[in-house]
C-alpha positions in Angstrom: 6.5 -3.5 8.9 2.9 -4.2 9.6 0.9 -6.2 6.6 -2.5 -4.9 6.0 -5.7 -5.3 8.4 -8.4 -8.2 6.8 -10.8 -4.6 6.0 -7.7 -3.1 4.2 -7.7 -5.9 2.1 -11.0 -6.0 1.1 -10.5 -2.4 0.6 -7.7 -2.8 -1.9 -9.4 -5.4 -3.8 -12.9 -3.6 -4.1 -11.6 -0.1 -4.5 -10.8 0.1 -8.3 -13.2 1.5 -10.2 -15.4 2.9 -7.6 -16.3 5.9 -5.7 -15.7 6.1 -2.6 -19.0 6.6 -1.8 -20.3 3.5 -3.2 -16.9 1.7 -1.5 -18.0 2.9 1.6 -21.8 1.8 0.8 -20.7 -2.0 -0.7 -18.9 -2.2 2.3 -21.1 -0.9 5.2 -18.9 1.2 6.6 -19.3 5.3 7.0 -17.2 7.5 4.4 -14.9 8.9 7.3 -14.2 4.9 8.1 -13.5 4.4 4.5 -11.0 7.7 4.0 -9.2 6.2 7.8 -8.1 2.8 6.1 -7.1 4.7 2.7 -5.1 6.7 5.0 -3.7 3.8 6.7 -3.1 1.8 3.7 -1.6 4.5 2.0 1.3 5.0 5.1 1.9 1.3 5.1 2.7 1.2 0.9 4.9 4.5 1.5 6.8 2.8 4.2 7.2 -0.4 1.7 8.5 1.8 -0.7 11.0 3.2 1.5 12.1 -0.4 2.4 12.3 -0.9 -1.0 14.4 1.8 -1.9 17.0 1.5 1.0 17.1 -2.4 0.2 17.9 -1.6 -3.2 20.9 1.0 -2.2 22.3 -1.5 0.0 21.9 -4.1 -2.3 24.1 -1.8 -5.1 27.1 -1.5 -2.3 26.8 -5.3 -2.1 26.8 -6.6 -5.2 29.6 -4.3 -7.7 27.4 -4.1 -11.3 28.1 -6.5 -14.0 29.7 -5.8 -17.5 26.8 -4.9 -20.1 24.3 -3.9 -17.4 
């Protein structure tokens, strides 16, 4: 799984709180640009989370659930 790009980082740090017009302005990049790495980051957390998920199955057939949990 790739990590995300230097701009997608900057991205997910700046983007709380704002519009993504004003994102896209702080940042000096066109909107379309913007809504592209959004896209992009958003793939790359859904395929995390499907990692995570079949980890987590695997990881129940491994290891047989203590008493009290």
């Amino acid at each position: 799984m790739a990590g995300l790009s230097p701009t997608e980082e900057t991205i997910v740090t700046n983007i709380k709180g704002r519009t993504r017009k004003a994102l896209a302005s702080t940042l000096g990049m066109r909107i379309g640009t913007l809504n592209t790495h959004i896209r992009r980051i958003k793939t790359k957390r859904e395929e995390a989370q499907k990692l995570i998920r079949r980890t987590n199955l695997v990881k129940k057939e491994l290891y047989p659930q203590r008493r009290g949990e």
